[in-house]
MIDREN-464644 format. One record per atom (N, C-alpha, C, O): residue in one letter; x, y, z. Coordinates in steps of 0.05 Angstrom, whole numbers, plus 5000, padded with zeros to 4 digits. Example, Ala and Ser with C-alpha at 12.3 -4.5 7.8 and 13.67 -1.06 7.14 Angstrom:
// residues 2
A526448865156;A524649105156;A526449345156;A528549345169;S525749555142;S527349795143;S525850015157;S526850235161;
END
This chain:
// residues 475
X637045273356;X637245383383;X636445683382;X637345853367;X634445723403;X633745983401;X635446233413;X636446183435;X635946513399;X636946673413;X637746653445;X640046593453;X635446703460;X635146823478;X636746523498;X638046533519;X635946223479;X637646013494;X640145973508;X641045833526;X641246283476;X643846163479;X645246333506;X647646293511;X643646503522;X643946483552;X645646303572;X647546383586;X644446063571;X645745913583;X648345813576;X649445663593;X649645863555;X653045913547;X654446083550;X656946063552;X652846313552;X654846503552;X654646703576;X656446863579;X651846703598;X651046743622;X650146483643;X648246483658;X651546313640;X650346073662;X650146193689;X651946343695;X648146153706;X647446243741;X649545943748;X650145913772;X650445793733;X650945563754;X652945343735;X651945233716;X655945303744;X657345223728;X658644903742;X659144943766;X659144733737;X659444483745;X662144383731;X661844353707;X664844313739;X667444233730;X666643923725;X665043853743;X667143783712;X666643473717;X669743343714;X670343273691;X671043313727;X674643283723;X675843563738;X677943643729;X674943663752;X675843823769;X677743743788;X677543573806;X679843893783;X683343823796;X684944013821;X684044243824;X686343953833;X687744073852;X690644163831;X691844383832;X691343913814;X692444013793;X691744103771;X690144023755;X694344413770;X693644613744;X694444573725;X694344753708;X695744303719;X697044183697;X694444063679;X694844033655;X692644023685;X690043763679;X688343953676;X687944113694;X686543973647;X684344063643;X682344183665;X681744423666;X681243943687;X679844083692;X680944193721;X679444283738;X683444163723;X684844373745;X684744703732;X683644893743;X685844703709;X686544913694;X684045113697;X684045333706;X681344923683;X679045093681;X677145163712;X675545353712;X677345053729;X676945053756;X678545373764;X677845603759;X680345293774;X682245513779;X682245763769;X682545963783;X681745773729;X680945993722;X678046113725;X677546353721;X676445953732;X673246173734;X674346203768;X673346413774;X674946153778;X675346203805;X676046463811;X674846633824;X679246473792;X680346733795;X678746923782;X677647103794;X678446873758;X676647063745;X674047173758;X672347313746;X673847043793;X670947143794;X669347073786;X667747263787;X667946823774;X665146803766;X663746763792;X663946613811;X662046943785;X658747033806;X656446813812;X654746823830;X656746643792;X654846413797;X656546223809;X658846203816;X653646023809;X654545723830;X656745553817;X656245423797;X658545553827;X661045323818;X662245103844;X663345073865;X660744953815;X661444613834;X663644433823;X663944433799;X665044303838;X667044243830;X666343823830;X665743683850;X666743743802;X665743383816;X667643263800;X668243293777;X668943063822;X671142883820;X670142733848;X669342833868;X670742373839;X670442223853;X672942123875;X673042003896;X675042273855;X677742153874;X678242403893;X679442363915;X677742563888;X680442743913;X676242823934;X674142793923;X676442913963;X674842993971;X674643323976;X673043413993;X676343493961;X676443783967;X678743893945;X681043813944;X677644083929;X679944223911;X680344543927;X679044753930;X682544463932;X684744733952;X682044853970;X681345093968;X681044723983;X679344644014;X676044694013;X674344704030;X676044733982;X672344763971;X671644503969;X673344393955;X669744323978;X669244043982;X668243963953;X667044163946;X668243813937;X667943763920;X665943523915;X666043363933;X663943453894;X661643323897;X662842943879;X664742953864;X661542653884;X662942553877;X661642523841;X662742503819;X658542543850;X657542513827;X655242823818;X654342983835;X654742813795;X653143053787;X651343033802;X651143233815;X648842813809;X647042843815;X647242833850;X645442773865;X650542923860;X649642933885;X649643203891;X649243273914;X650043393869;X650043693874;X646443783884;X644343703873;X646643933901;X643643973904;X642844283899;X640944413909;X644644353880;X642144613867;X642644503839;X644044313835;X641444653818;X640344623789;X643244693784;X644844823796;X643544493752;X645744643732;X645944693718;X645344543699;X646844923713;X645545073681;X647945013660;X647345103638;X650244903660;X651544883648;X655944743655;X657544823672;X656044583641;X657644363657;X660344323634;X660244303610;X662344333651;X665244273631;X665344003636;X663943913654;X666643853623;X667843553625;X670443633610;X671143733589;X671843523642;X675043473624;X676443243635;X678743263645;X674742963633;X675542713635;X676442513623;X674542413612;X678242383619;X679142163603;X676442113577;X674242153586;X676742043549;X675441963531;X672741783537;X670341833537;X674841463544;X672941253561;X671241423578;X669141303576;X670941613593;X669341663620;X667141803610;X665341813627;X666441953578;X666242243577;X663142133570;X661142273576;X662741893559;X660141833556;X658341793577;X655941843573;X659141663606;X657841773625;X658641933638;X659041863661;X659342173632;X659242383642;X656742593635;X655542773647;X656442473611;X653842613594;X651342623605;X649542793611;X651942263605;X649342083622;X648642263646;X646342343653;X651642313661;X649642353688;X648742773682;X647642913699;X649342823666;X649643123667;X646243133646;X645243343640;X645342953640;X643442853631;X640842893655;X639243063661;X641342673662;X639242623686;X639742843703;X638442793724;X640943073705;X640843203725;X639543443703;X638843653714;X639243443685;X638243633668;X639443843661;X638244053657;X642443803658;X644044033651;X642444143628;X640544033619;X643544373621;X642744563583;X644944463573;X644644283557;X647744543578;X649944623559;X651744453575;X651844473600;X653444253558;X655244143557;X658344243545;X658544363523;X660044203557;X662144293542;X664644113549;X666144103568;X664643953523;X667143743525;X669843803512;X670443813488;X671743853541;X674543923533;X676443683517;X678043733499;X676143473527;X677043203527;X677043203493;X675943403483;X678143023476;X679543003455;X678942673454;X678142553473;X679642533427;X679142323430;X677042093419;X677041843420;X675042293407;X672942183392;X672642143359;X674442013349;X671042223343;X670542283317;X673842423303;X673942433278;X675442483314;X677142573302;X680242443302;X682342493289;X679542243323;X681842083323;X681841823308;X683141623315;X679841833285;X680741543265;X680341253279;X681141043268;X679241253303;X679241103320;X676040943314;X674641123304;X674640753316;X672440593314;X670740653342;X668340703343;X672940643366;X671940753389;X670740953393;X668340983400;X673041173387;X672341403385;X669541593379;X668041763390;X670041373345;X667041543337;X665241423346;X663141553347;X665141113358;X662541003373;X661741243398;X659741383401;X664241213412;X663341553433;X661941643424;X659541593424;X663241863409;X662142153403;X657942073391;X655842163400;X658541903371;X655841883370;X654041783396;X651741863401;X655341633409;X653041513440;X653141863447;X650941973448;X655742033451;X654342213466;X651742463450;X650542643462;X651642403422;X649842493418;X647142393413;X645242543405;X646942153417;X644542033427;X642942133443;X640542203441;X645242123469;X643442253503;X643042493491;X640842593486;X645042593487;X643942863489;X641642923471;X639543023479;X642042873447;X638742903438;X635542753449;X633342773440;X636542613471;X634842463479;X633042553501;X630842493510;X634942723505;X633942883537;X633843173532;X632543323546;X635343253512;X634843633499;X637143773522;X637143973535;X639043563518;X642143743529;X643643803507;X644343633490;X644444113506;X646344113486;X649044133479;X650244303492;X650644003461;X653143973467;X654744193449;X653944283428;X657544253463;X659544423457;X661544153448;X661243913454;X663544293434;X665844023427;X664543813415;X662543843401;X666143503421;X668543463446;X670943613423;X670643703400;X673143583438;X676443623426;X675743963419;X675244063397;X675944073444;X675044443445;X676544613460;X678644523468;X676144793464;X677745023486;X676345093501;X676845133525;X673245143486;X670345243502;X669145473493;X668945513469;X668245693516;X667345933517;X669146073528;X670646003546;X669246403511;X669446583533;X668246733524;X667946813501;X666946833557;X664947103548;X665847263576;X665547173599;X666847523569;X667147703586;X664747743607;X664947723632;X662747793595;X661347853612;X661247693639;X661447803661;X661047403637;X660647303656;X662847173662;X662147003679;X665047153658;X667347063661;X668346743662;X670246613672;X665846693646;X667346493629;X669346493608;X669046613587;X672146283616;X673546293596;X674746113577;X673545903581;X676346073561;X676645933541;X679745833553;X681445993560;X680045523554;X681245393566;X684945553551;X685445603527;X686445573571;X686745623590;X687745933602;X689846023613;X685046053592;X685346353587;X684746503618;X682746653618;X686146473641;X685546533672;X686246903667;X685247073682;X688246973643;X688647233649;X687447373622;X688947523610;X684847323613;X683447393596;X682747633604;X682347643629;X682247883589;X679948133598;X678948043600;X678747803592;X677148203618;X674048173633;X671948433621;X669648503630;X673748553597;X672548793596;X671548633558;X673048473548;X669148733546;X668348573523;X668948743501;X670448933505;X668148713482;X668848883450;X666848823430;X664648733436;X667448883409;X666148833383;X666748573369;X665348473351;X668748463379;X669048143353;X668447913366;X669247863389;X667147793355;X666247533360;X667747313340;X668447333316;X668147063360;X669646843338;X667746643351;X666346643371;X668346413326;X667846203315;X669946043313;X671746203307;X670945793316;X672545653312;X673145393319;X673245353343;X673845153300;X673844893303;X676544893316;X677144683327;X677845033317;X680144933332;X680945203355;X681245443355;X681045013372;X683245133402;X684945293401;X684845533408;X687145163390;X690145253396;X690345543362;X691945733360;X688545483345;X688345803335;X686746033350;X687446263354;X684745933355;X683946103379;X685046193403;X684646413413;X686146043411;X687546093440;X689946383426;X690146623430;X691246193410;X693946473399;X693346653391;X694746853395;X690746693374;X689946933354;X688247133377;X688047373377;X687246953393;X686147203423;X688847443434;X689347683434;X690147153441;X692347283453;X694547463438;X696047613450;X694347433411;X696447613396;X694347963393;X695448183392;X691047893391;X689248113382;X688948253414;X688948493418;X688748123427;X688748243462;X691648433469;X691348643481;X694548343459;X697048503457;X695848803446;X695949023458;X694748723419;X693948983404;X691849133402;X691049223380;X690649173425;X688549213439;X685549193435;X683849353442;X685248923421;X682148883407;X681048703424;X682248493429;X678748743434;X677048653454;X674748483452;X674148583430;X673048323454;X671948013441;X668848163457;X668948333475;X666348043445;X663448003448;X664147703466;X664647683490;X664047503444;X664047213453;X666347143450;X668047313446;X666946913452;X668746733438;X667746463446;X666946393468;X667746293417;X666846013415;X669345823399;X669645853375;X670645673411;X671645393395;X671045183418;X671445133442;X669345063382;X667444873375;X668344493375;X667144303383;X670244513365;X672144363363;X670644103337;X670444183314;X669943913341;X668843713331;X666643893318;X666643943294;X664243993339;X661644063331;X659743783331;X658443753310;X659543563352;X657543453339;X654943533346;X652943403339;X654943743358;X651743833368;X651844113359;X651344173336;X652144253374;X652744603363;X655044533344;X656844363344;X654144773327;X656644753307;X656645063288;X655145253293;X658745053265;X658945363259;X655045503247;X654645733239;X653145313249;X651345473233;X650145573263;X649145793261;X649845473286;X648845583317;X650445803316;X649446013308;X652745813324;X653346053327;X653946243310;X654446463322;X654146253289;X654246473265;X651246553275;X651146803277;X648946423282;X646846473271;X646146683308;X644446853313;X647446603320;X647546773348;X649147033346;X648347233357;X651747013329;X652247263330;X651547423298;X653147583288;X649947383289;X647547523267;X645947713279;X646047953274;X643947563298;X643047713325;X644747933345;X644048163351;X646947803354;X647948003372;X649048213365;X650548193345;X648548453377;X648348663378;X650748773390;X651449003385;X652148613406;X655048683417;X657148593403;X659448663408;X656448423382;X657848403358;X657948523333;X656148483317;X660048693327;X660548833308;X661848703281;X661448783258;X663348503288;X665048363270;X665648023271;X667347933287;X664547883258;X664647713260;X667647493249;X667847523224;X669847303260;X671547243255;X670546923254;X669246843274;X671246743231;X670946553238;X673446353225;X674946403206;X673346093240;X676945943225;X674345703226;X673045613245;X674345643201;X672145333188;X674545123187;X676845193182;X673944893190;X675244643167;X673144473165;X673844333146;X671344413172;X668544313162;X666544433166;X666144513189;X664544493148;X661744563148;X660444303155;X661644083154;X657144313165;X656044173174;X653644233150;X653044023139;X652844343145;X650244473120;X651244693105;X651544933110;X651944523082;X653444823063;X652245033051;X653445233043;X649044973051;X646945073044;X646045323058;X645545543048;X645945233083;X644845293110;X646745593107;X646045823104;X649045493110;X651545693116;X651745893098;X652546123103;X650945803069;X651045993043;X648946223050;X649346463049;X646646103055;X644146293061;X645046443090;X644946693091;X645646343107;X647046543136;X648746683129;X648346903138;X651146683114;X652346853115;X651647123109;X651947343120;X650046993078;X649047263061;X648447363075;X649647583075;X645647303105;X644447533118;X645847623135;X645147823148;X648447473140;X649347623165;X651347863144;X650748093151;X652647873129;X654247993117;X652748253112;X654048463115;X649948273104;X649148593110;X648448713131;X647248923129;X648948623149;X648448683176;X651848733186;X652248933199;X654148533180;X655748583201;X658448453179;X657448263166;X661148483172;X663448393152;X662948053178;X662448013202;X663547903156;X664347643160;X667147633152;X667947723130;X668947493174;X672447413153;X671047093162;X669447023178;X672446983145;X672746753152;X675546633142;X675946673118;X677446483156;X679946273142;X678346063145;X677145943162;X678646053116;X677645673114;X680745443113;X682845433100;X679945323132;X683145153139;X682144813112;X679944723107;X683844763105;X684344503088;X682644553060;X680844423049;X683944743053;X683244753016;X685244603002;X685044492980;X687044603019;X689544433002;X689044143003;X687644053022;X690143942981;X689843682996;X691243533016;X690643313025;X693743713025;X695043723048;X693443713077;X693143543095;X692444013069;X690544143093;X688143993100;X687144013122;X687043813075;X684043743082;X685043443098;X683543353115;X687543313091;X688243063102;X688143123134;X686842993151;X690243413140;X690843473167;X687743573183;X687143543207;X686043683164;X682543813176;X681743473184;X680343433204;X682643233169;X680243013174;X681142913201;X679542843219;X684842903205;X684442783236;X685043033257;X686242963277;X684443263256;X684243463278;X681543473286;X680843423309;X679243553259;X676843573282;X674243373262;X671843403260;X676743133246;X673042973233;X672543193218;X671743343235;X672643313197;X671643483185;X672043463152;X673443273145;X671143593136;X671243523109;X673243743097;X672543953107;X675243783081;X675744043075;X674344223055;X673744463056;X674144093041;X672444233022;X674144312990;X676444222990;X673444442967;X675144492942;X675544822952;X674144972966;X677544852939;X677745122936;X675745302921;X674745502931;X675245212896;X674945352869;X671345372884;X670045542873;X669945212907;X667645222919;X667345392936;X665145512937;X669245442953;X669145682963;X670745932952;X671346132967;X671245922932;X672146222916;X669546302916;X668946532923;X667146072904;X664846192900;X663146292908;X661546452899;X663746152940;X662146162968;X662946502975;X661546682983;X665646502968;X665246882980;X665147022973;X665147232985;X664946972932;X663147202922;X660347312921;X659247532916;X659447002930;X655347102934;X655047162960;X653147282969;X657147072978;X656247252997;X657347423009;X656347473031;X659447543001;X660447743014;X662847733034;X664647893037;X662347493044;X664647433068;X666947533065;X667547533041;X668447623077;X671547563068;X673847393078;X674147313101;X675247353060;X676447063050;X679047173071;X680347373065;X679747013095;X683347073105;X684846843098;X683846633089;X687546893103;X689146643115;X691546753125;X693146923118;X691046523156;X693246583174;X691546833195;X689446973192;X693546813217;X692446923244;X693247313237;X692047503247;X695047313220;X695947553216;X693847723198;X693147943207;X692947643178;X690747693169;X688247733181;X686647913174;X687947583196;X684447693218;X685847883243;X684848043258;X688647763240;X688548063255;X688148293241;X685948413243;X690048373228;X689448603200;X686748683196;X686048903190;X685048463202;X681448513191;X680348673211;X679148883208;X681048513239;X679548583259;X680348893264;X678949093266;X681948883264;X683449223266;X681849393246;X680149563253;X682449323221;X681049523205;X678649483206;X678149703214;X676849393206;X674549433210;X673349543239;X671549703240;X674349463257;X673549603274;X674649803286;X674649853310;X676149983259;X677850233265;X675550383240;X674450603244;X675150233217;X673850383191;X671650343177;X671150373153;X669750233199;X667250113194;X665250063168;X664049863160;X665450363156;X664250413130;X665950533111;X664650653094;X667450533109;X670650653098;X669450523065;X669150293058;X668750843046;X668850683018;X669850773001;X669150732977;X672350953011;X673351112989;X676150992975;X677850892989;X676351022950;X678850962937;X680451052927;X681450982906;X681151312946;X682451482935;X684551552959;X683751702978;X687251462959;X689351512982;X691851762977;X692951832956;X692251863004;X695252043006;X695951803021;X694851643036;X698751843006;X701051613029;X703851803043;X705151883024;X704451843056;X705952043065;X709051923078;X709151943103;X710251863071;X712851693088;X715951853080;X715952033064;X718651743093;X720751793090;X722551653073;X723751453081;X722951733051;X724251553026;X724151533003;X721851453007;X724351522976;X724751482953;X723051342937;X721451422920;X723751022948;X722550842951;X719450722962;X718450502960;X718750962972;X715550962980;X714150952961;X712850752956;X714151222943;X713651212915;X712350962909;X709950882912;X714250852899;X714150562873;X711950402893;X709550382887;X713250292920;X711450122941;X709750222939;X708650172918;X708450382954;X705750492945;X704050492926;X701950382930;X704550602902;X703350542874;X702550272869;X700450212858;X704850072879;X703749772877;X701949652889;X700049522878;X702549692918;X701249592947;X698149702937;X696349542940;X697549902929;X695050032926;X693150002901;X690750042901;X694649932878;X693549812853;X692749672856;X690349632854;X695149442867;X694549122874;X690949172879;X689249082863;X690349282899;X687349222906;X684949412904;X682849422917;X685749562882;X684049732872;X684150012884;X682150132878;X685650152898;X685950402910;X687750502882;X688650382862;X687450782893;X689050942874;X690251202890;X688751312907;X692451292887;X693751462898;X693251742869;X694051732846;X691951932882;X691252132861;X693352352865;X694752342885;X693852542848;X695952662844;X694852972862;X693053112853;X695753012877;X695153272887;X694853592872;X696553702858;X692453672879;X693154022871;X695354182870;X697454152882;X694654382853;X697254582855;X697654662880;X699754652893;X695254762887;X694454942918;X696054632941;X697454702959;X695854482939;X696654282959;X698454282957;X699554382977;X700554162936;X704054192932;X704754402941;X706954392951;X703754622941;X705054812947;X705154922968;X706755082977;X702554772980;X702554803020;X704454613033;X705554613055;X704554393009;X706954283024;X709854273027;X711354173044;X710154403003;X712754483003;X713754693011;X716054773010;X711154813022;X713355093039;X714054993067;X715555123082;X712754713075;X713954583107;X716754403101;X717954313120;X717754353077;X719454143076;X722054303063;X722054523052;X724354133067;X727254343063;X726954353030;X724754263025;X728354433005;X728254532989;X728654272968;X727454282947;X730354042974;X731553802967;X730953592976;X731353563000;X729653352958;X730753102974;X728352982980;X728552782993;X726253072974;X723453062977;X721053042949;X721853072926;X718653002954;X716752982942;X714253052952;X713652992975;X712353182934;X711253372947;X707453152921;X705053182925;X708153052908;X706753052890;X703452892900;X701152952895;X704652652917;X702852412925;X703752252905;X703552282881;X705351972925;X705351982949;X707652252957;X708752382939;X708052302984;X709452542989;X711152343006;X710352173022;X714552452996;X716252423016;X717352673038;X717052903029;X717952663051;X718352763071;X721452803070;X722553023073;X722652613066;X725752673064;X727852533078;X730152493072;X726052463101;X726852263132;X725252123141;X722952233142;X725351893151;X723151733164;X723451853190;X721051873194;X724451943209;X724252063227;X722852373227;X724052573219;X719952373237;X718352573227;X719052893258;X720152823279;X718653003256;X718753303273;X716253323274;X715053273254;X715053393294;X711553473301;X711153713277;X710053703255;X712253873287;X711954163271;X711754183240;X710854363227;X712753973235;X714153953200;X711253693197;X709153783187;X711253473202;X709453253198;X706453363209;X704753193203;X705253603223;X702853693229;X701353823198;X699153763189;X703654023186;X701454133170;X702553953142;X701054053125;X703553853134;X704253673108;X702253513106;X701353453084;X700853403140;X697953163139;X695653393136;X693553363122;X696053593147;X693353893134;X693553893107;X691353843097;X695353933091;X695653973063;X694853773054;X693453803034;X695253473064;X695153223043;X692253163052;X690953033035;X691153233073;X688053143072;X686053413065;X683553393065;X686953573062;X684553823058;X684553803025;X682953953011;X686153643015;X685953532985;X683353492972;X682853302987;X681253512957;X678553442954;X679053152939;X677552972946;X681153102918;X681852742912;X682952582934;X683652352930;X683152702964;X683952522978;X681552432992;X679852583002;X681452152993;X679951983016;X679951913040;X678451943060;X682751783032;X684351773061;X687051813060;X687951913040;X688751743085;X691251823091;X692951653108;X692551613132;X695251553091;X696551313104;X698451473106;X699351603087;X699151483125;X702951473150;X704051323150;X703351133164;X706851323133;X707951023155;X709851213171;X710951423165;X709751073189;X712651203215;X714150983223;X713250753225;X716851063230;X718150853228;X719950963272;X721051153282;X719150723281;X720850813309;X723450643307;X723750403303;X725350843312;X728050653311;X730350813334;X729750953354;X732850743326;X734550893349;X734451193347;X734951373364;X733751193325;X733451533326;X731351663343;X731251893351;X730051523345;X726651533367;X726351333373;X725051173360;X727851273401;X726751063413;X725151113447;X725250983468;X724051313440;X721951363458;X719251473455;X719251583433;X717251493464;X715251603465;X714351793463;X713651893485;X714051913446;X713952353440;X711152363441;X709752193430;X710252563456;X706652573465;X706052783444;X703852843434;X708652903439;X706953143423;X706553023392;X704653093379;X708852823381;X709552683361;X706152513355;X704552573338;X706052323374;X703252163381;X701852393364;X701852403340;X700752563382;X698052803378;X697652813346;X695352793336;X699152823336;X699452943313;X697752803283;X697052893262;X697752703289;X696352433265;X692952403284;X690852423272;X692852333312;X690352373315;X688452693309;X686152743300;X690452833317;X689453093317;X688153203284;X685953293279;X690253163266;X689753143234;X687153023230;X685453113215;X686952813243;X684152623232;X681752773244;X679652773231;X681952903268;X679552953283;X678453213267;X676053253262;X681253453260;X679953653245;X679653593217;X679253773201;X679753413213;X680053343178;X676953233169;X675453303151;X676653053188;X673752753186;X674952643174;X673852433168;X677452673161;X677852353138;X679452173160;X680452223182;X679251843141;X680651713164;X683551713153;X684551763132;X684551603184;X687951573178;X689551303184;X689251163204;X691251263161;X691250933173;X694750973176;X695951083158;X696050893199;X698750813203;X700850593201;X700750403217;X702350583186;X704550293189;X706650373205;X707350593212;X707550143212;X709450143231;X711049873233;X710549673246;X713649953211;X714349593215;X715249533241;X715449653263;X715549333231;X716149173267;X719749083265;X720948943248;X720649203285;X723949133291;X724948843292;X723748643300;X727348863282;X728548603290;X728148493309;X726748623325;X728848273316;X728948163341;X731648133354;X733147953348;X732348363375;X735148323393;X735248513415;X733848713418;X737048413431;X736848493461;X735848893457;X734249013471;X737549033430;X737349243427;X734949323429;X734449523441;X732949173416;X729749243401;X728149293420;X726249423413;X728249223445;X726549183462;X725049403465;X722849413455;X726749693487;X726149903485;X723150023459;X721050143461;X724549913439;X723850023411;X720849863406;X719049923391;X721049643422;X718949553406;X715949663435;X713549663430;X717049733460;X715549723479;X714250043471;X711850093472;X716950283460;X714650503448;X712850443419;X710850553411;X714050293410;X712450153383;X709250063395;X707350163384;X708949903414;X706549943423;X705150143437;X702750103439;X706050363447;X704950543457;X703250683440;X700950743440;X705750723420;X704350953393;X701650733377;X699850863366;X701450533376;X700050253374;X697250363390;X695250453378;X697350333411;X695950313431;X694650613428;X692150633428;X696550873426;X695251093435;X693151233400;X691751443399;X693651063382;X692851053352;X689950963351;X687951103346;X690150593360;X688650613361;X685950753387;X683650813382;X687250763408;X684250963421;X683151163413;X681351293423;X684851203384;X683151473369;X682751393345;X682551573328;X682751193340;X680951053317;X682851033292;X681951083270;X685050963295;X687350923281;X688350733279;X690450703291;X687550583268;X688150263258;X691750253246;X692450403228;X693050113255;X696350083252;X696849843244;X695249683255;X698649713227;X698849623208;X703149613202;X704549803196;X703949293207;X707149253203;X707149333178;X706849553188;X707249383151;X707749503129;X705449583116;X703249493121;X706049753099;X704049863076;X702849703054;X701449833038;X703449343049;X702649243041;X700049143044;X698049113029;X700949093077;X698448963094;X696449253101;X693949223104;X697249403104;X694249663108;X693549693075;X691449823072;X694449633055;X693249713040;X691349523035;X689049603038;X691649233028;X690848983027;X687648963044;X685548903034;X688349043070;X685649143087;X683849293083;X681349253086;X685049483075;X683449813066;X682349693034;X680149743024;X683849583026;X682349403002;X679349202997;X677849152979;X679649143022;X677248923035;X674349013047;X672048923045;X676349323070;X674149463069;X672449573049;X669949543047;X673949673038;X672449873005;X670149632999;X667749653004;X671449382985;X670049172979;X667349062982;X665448982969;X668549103016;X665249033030;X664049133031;X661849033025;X664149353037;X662549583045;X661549743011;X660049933008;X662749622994;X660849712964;X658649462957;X656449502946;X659849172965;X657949002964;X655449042978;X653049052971;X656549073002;X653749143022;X651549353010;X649149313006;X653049593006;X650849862990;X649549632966;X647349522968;X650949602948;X649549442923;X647049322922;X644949362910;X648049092945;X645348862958;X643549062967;X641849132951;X643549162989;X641149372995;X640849572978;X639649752991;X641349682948;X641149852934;X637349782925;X636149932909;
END
């Protein structure tokens, strides 16, 4: 599929429900209802044979009684129905198909897969192309298409693009990276893949240019070949994560009846992401971590950290968290210890790198020039903070905020923040609502934040990684 094709997925002039509902309980109530609200600008037809009007928009009984062109069509009809639904979305010359419905190739069923293959018969028969079946869909900001049942999705787009055979990780991992304010190009789950599948769209967002970062969740490849050679080229152009789901033989049993898919060996893709670069996640917490850091530290290749926190115990954590993945915490100048110890009380502290502070509860005045001293360092690279919000600060300090952006802006080095995350109880709330502010007001200044110092280092590890692979290959 050519670039410029893939238009019609992610900009359709003209969108067609086929299971279109009055109820928002039922697929294609859900997806109806949401391009509605969301505003989509093109033609939306709604076709169901049983009801004659969804909430008083008249509704068509069959595709071919719609009388303008359709550039692109949901089905969210019973299994049995979905093969002529194809048919008629066929003869009317749809482009893009997109089957929500479940029920085919993946349910172990004889039926099933007789479906799924009749529906890729037609469709190759007539040059319609299919999304799914067993999917969530599209979302693309731009045009406000969304990914089932995403009605209160931004409308505003970003740098990450996903990939994904399954729904319900996509659906959560949007919604947990949208909390933390990371903003999407596309979004694709694929589900089955018997027509488009992960090598179409990897190979669309290679090309795109509004994609900065590519996220993808596999449990079957379709051309392992295909995918080996795409990645490579996309990986100098743009970081690939990918979670590969069913390495285990657990996982590959649970990959065969979710989407028909193969799992694959492990020890095959260990190999797969050293030639090309990709990087390897697992779990939603992890691509979050990715997406953050990379699109907080784009070319970030230094391995050399200040860690700066309240405690004793930072020390040791640090040293570990940062070995573990090849960073190193370098020992500061005379000239530096000694700028920093004329801001800190006399006791109780550490001045060496990492630097304690004395208190996790930091003072603007005291925490401003300790981050001057620890980054005007010439062995420092970068500069991790952790701050900790608790009852002792459980509000929002603007001048507190400033302070760590401000450091970075006169410094140029970057700064990375932790911030664990509170218990869970009626108390926390407060705590956790300025926990996102300082979140929120971090990253708009390019401050990637991070629940412990394990996980920012781990990242900041990945970055270095890639971003030395990448120089290498183009060396």
């Amino acid at each position: 599929m050519k670039f410029e094709d893939f238009r019609s997925i992610f900009q359709p002039r003209s969108v067609a429900v086929i299971g279109a509902s009055n109820d928002a309980s039922k697929f294609g109530g859900q997806y109806y209802f949401a391009l509605r609200a969301r505003a989509y600008s093109g033609k939306l037809f709604a076709v169901n044979p049983k009801v004659p009007d969804i909430d008083g928009v008249p509704t068509y009984m069959r595709m071919q009684d719609i009388p303008d062109e359709v550039e692109f069509a949901v089905v969210a009809v019973p299994a049995a129905h979905v093969v002529q639904a194809i048919a008629d979305c066929a003869e009317k010359r749809v482009r893009v198909v997109e089957i929500l419905t479940a029920g085919f190739g993946e349910s172990g069923t004889p039926e099933g897969a007789r479906w799924e293959n009749e529906i890729i018969e037609i469709a190759r028969r007539n040059g319609t192309r299919i999304i799914g079946p067993n999917c969530f869909g599209v979302y693309s900001p731009e045009s406000a298409l969304t990914l089932l049942p995403g009605i209160d999705f931004p409308k505003e787009g970003g740098p990450v693009g996903i990939l994904s055979q399954s729904g319900g990780v996509t659906s959560f991992l949007m919604r947990k990276a949208i909390g933390l304010g990371v903003r999407f190009s596309k979004v694709i789950s694929y589900g089955n893949g018997c027509d488009l599948n992960e090598i179409d769209f990897l190979s669309y967002f290679e090309a795109d240019e509004q994609t900065k970062i590519v996220v993808a969740y596999l449990e079957g490849v379709s051309d392992g070949k295909r995918l080996l050679e795409l990645v490579k080229k996309t990986t100098l152009k743009k970081p690939v994560i990918i979670w590969k789901g069913g390495l285990s033989k657990m996982g590959s049993r649970a990959v065969a009846s979710h989407t028909a898919s193969l799992g694959g060996k492990k020890e095959i893709w260990d190999g797969f992401f050293r030639q090309t670069g990709a990087i390897p996640a697992v779990g939603t917490d992890d691509l979050l971590d990715m997406m953050i850091g990379f699109g907080c530290l784009p070319g970030f290749q230094g391995r050399r950290v200040s860690v700066v926190g309240g405690g004793g115990a930072i020390t040791v954590a640090a040293a570990d968290a940062l070995d573990q993945v090849g960073l190193s915490i370098p020992e500061f100048s005379v000239k530096t210890q000694q700028a920093i110890r004329a801001c800190l009380p006399p006791t109780g502290n550490s001045v060496k790198n990492p630097i304690d502070v004395g208190t996790p509860v930091y003072l603007p005045h005291i925490l401003k020039p300790v981050l001057e001293a620890a980054a005007s360092d010439s062995a420092v690279e970068a500069v991790i903070v952790e701050q900790w919000v608790s009852n002792y600060m459980p509000v929002f300090v603007e001048e507190l905020a400033d302070v760590i952006p401000s450091v970075k802006k006169s410094s140029g080095k970057p700064f990375i923040a932790t911030m664990p995350e509170p218990s869970a109880s009626s108390e926390t709330i407060e705590i956790e609502d300025t926990r996102r502010k300082y979140r929120e007001h971090y990253l708009r200044h390019g401050i990637p934040v991070f629940d412990t110092l394990q996980r920012a280092a781990t990242t900041l590890g990945r970055i270095v990684r890639y971003n030395e692979f990448v120089k290498e290959r183009q060396a």
